[in-house]
DRENPA-3360 file (N, C-alpha, C; in nm, 2 decimals, always signed):
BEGIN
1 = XXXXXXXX = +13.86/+2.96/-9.18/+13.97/+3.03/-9.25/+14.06/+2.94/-9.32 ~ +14.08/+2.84/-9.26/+14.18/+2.74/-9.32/+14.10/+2.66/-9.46 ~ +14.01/+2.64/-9.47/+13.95/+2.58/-9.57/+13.96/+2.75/-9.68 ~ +13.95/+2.86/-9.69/+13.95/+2.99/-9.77/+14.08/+2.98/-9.83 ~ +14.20/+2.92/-9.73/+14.35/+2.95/-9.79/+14.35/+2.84/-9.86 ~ +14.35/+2.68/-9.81/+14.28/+2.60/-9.90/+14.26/+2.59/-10.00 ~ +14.12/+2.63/-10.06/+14.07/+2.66/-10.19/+14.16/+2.77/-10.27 ~ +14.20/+2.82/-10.21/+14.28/+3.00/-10.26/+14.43/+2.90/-10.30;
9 = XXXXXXXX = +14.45/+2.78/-10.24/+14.61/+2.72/-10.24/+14.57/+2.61/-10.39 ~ +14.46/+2.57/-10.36/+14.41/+2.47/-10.46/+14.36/+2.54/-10.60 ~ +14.31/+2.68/-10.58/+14.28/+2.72/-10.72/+14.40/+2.77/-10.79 ~ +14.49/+2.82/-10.73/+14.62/+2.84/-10.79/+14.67/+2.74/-10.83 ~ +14.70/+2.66/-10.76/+14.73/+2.49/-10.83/+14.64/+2.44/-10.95 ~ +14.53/+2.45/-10.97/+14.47/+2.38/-11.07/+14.49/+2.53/-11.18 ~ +14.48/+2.66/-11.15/+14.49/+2.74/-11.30/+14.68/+2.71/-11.31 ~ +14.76/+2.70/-11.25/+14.89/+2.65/-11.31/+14.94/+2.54/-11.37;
17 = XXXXXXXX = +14.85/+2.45/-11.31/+14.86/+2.31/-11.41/+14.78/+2.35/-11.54 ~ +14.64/+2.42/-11.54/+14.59/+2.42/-11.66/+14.67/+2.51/-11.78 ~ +14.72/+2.62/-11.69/+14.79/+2.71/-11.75/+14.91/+2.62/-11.82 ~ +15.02/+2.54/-11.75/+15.10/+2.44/-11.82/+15.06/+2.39/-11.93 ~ +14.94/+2.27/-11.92/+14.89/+2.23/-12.01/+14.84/+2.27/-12.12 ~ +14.82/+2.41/-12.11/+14.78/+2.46/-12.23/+14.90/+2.48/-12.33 ~ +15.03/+2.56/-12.23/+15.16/+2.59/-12.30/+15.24/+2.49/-12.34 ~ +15.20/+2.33/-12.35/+15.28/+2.25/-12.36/+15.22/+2.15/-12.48;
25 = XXXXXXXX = +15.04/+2.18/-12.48/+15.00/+2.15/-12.58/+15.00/+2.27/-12.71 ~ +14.98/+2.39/-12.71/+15.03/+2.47/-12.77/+15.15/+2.46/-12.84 ~ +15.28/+2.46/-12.77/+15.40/+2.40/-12.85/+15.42/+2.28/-12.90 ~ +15.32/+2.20/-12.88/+15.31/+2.02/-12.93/+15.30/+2.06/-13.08 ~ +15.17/+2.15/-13.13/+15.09/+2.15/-13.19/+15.18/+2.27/-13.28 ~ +15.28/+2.37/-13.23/+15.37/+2.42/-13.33/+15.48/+2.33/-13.38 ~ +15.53/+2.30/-13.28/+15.63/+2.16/-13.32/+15.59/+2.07/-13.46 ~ +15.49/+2.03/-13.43/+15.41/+1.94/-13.56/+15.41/+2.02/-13.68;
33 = XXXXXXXX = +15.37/+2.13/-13.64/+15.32/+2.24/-13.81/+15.44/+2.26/-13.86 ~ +15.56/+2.30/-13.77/+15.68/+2.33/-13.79/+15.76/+2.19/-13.88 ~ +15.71/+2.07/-13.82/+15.80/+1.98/-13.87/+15.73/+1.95/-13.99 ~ +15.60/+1.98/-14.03/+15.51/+1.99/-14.15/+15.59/+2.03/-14.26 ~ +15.65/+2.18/-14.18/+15.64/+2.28/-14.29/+15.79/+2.23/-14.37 ~ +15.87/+2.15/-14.26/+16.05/+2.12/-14.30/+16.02/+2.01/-14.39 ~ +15.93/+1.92/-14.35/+15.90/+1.79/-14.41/+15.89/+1.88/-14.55 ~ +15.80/+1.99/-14.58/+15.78/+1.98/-14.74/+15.88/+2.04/-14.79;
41 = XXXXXXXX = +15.93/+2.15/-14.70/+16.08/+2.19/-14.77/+16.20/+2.11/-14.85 ~ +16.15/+1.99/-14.76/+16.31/+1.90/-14.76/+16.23/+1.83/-14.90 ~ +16.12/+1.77/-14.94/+16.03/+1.72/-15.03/+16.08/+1.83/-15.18 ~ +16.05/+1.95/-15.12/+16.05/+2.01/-15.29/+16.23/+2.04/-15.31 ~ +16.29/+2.04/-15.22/+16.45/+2.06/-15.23/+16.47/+1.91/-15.30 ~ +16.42/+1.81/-15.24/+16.47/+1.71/-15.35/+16.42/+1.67/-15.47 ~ +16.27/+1.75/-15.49/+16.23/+1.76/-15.67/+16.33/+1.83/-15.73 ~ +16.35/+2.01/-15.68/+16.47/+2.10/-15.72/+16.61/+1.98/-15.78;
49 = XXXXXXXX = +16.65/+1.95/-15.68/+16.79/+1.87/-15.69/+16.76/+1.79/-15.86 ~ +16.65/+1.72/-15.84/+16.61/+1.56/-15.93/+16.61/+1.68/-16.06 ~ +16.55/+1.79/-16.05/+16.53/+1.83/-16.18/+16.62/+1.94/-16.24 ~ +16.73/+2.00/-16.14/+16.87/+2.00/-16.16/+16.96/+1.90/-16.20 ~ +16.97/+1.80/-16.16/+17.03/+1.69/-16.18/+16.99/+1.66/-16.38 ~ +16.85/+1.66/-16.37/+16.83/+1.62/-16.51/+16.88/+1.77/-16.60 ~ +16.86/+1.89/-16.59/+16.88/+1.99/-16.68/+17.05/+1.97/-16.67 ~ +17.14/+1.90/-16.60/+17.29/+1.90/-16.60/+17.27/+1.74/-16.67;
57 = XXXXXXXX = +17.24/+1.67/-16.73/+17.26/+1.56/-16.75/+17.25/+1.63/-16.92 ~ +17.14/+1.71/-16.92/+17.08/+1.77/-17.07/+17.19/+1.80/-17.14 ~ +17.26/+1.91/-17.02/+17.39/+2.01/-17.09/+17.44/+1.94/-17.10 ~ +17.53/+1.84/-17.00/+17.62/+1.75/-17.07/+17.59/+1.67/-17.18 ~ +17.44/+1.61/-17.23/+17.49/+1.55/-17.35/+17.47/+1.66/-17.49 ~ +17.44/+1.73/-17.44/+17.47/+1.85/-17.58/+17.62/+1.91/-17.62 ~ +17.66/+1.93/-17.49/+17.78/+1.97/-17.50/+17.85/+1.86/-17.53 ~ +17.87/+1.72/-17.48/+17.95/+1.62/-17.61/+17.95/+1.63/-17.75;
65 = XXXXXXXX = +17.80/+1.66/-17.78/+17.74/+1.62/-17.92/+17.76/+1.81/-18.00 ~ +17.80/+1.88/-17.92/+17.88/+2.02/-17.96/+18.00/+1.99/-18.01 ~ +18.02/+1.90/-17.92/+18.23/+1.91/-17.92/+18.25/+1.83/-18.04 ~ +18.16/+1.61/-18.07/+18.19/+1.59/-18.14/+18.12/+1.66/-18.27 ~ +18.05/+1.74/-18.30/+18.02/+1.79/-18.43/+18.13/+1.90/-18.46 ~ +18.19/+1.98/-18.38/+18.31/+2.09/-18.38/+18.42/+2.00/-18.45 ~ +18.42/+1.85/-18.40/+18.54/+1.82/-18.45/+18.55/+1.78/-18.55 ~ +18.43/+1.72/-18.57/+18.42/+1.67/-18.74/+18.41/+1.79/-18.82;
73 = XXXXXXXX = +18.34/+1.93/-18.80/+18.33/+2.04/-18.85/+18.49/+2.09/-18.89 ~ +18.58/+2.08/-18.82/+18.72/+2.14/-18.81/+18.84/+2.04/-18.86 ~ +18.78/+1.91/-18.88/+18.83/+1.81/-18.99/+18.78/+1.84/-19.12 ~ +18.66/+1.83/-19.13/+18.59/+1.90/-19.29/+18.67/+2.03/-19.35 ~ +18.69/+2.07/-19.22/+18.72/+2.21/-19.28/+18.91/+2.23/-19.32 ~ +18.94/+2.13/-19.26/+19.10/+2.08/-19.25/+19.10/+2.08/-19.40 ~ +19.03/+1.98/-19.46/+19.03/+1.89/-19.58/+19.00/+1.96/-19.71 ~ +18.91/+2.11/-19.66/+18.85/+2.15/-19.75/+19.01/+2.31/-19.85;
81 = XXXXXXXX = +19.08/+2.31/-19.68/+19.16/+2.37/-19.71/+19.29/+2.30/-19.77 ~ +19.31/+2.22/-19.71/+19.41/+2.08/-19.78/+19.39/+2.12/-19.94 ~ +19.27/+2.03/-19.96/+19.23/+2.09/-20.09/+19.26/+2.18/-20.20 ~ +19.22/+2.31/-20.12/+19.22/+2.46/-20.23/+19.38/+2.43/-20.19 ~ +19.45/+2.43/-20.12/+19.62/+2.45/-20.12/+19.72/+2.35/-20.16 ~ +19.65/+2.29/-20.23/+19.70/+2.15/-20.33/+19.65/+2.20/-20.48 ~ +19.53/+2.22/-20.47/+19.51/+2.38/-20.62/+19.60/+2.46/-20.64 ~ +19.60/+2.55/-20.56/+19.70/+2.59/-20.56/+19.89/+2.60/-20.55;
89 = XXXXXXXX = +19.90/+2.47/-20.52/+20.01/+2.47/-20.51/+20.07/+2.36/-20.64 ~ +19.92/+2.34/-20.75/+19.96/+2.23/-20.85/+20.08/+2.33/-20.96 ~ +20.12/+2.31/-21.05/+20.24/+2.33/-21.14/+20.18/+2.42/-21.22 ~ +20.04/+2.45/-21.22/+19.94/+2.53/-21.35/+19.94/+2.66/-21.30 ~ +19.95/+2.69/-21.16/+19.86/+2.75/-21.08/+19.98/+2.90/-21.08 ~ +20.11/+2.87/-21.10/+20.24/+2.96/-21.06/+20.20/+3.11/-21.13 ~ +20.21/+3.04/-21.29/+20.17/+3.18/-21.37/+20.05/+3.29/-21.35 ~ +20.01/+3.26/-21.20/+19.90/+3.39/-21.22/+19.96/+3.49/-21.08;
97 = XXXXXXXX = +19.93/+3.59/-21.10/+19.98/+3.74/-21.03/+19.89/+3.68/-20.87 ~ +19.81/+3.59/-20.84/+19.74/+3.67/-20.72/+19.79/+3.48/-20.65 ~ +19.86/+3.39/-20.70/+19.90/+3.26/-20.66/+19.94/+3.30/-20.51 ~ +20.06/+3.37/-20.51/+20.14/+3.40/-20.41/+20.09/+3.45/-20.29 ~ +19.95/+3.55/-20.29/+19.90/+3.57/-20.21/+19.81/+3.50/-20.17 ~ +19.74/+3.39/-20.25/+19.65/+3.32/-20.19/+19.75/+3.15/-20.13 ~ +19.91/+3.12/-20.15/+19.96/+3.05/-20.07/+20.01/+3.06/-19.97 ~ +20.07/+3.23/-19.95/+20.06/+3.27/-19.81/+19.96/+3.31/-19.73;
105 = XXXXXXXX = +19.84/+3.29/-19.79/+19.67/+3.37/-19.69/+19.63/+3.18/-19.64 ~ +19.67/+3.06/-19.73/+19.66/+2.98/-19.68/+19.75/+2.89/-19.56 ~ +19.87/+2.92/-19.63/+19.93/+2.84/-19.52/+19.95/+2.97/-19.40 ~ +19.91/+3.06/-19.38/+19.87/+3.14/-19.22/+19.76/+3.07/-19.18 ~ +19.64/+3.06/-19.27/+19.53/+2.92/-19.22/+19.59/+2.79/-19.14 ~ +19.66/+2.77/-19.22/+19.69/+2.64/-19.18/+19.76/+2.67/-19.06 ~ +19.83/+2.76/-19.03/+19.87/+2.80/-18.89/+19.80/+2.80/-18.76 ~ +19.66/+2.84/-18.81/+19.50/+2.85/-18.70/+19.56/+2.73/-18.61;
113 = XX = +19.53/+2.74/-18.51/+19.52/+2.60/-18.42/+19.40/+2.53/-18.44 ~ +19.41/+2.42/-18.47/+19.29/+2.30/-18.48/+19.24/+2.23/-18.37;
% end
């Protein structure tokens, strides 16, 4: 009888260890897939970033080359009005009926913020 409980004490012991070993290689083997899966996460999060980084590098230099063409555009355009309002405002120009409204329609222009 002692050798029955024995075996009966010993097979419980060896399916609990196998039983362990199975649950410990099992989570080995999720652990790994898992750290797989982060490794590539963390991999395409830093392509994302690199290729953010470049589409903000883009905008910023368009938007410089916006601003300096706006400025030169709104200098041109300073000059072009300078201009017609120096025509207008030459000594020839008094005798006509519509002068007065085209040197008040300009200098309100010239009011515009630059």
């Amino acid at each position: 009888m002692n050798k029955i409980v024995l075996y009966i004490i010993l097979s419980f012991v060896t399916l609990g260890s196998l039983t362990g070993i199975y649950y410990a290689w099992r989570k080995g083997i999720e652990r790994e897939a898992l750290m797989a899966y982060n490794q590539k996460q963390l991999e395409q999060n830093l392509k994302d970033q690199e290729a953010l980084r470049k589409q903000l590098a883009d905008i910023n230099k368009k938007q410089e080359e916006f601003i300096k063409k706006n400025k030169e555009d709104k200098a041109k355009f300073g000059k072009k009005i300078d201009g017609i309002k120096n025509i207008i405002d030459s000594d020839g120009v008094d005798d006509r009926p519509a002068s007065d409204i085209l040197k008040k329609t300009f200098e309100e222009l010239n009011k515009v913020p630059k």
